[in-house]
Structures are given as structure tokens and as C-alpha cells.
Residue, then its C-alpha position, 0 to 999 in steps of 0.5 A: x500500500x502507498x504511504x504518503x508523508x503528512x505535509x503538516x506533521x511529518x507523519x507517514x499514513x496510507x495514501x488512501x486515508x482522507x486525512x492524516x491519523x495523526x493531526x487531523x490535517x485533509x489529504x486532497x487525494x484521498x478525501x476525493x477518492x472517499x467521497x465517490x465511493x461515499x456518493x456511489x454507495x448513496x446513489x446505490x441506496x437512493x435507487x433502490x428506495x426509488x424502485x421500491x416507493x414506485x413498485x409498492x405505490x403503483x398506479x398512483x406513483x404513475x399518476x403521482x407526484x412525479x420524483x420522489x424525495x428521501x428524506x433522512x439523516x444518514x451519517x454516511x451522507x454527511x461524510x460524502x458531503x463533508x469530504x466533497x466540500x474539503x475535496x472542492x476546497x483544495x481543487x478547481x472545478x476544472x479538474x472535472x474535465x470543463x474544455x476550453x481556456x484556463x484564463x478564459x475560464x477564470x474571466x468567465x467567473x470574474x464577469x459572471x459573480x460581479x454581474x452577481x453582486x451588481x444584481x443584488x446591489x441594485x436590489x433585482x433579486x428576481x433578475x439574480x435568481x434567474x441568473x443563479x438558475x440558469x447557471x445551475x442548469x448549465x452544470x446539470x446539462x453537463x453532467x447529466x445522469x451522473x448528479x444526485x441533489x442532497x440538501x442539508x438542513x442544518x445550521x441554516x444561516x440567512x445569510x450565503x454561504x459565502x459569508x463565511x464566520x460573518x454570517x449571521x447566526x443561526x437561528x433556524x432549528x435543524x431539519x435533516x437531510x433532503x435527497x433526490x435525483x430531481x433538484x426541484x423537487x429536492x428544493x421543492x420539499x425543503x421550503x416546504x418543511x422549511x414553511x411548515x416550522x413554527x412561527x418562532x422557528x421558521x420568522x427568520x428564514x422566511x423574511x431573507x427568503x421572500x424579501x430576496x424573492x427566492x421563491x423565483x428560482x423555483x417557478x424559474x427552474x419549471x420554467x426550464x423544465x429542470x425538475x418537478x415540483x411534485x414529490x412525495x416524502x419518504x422517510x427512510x428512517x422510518x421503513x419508507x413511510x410517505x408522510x407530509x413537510x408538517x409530519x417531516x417537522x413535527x416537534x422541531x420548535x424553538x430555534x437553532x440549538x448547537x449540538x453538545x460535543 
């Protein structure tokens, strides 16, 4: 088996470790390779759930709702994604294999993100999440087949992403986990939990989405036939029952409390 030196403590570890035993500190090569194992096995499992909610529910699933979401908390989930985001951070996405210039590339963003902040500067949220969907569909034609849609209900910020430690705090209670190989149906189901929160739970949330006009992506992405906004709930927790966003939160109240370590 390969071995590889750690570059922040020196120690020596199997190459295909995602971090180093030792000092904790992420090996790039090895956290890539146990993420697509990691999203292989969850695809895996996510297809079998999918064969069995449309063999066990028959004529009403053709009729149905259209795709069907799962929703969980899996830690296995949770490591993919973990080691996905820690992979992201230490390459570009060029890696994948997008053609064409380097620089090009590279101006392509620039432009694009400043368009982005010019956007939500000048208050057209509308505009941006129009923006922010074509861009999504630009990377879901590319990869086609190959994409899963797993969105985390946890230490939900109002704020980007991108805000970083600047973000405002969480106050949102955590939900779980929304999978499916339909992103608007995924989207789809975790406004709705997000919607069935108590008043005192979901005030926060709800007031950056509507203000911001986020409900837009959603009628936008129909619009370009990206997904369906029909689904059903499965809980895989719980031998597959279908249940409703309200049952997906029921006795989720007050707000975000971290968890005890």
C-alpha cells in the first residue's frame, strides 16, 4: 500500500486515508477518492428506495407526484458531503474535465459573480435568481445522469454561504437531510418543511427568503423544465413511510440549538 508523508506533521499514513491519523490535517487525494465511493454507495441506496416507493405505490406513483424525495439523516451522507466540500476546497472545478481556456475560464467567473453582486446591489433579486438558475442548469446539462441533489438542513444561516464566520447566526432549528435525483423537487420539499416550522422557528428564514424573492428560482427552474415540483416524502428512517413537510417537522420548535460535543 502507498504511504504518503503528512505535509503538516511529518507523519507517514496510507495514501488512501482522507486525512492524516495523526493531526487531523485533509489529504486532497484521498478525501476525493472517499467521497465517490461515499456518493456511489448513496446513489446505490437512493435507487433502490426509488424502485421500491414506485413498485409498492403503483398506479398512483404513475399518476403521482412525479420524483420522489428521501428524506433522512444518514451519517454516511454527511461524510460524502463533508469530504466533497474539503475535496472542492483544495481543487478547481476544472479538474472535472470543463474544455476550453484556463484564463478564459477564470474571466468567465470574474464577469459572471460581479454581474452577481451588481444584481443584488441594485436590489433585482428576481433578475439574480434567474441568473443563479440558469447557471445551475448549465452544470446539470453537463453532467447529466451522473448528479444526485442532497440538501442539508442544518445550521441554516440567512445569510450565503459565502459569508463565511460573518454570517449571521443561526437561528433556524435543524431539519435533516433532503435527497433526490430531481433538484426541484429536492428544493421543492425543503421550503416546504422549511414553511411548515413554527412561527418562532421558521420568522427568520422566511423574511431573507421572500424579501430576496427566492421563491423565483423555483417557478424559474419549471420554467426550464429542470425538475418537478411534485414529490412525495419518504422517510427512510422510518421503513419508507410517505408522510407530509408538517409530519417531516413535527416537534422541531424553538430555534437553532448547537449540538453538545
Amino acid at each position: 500500500m502507498r504511504e504518503i508523508e503528512c505535509p503538516n506533521c511529518g507523519a507517514v499514513f496510507e495514501a488512501k486515508e482522507p486525512k492524516c491519523p495523526y493531526c487531523g490535517h485533509i489529504n486532497p487525494s484521498g478525501a476525493e477518492a472517499k467521497f465517490l465511493r461515499d456518493l456511489e454507495g448513496t446513489r446505490k441506496k437512493l435507487d433502490k428506495v426509488d424502485d421500491e416507493a414506485r413498485s409498492g405505490y403503483g398506479e398512483e406513483v404513475k399518476r403521482g407526484a412525479g420524483s420522489v424525495v428521501k428524506i433522512a439523516v444518514i451519517a454516511a451522507v454527511i461524510i460524502a458531503i463533508l469530504a466533497g466540500v474539503i475535496y472542492l476546497m483544495n481543487k478547481t472545478i476544472f479538474d472535472y474535465g470543463f474544455k476550453g481556456d484556463y484564463a478564459e475560464e477564470l474571466t468567465w467567473q470574474h464577469e459572471t459573480f460581479e454581474e452577481y453582486d451588481e444584481l443584488y446591489e441594485a436590489g433585482k433579486y428576481e433578475e439574480l435568481m434567474e441568473r443563479i438558475s440558469e447557471s445551475t442548469k448549465a452544470t446539470i446539462d453537463y453532467f447529466g445522469k451522473k448528479t444526485a441533489f442532497l440538501n442539508v438542513m442544518r445550521n441554516m444561516s440567512v445569510d450565503c454561504d459565502c459569508a463565511g464566520t460573518s454570517a449571521k447566526p443561526v437561528v433556524t432549528p435543524d431539519i435533516g437531510i433532503v435527497a433526490s435525483l430531481d433538484i426541484l423537487a429536492a428544493d421543492q420539499a425543503c421550503v416546504d418543511c422549511v414553511y411548515a416550522l413554527p412561527e418562532e422557528s421558521k420568522h427568520d428564514l422566511v423574511e431573507r427568503m421572500e424579501s430576496r424573492h427566492s421563491m423565483r428560482q423555483l417557478t424559474y427552474m419549471k420554467e426550464m423544465g429542470m425538475g418537478n415540483d411534485r414529490y412525495q416524502l419518504i422517510d427512510v428512517d422510518n421503513d419508507d413511510k410517505v408522510i407530509t413537510a408538517a409530519e417531516a417537522v413535527k416537534g422541531i420548535k424553538g430555534t437553532w440549538v448547537p449540538e453538545a460535543v
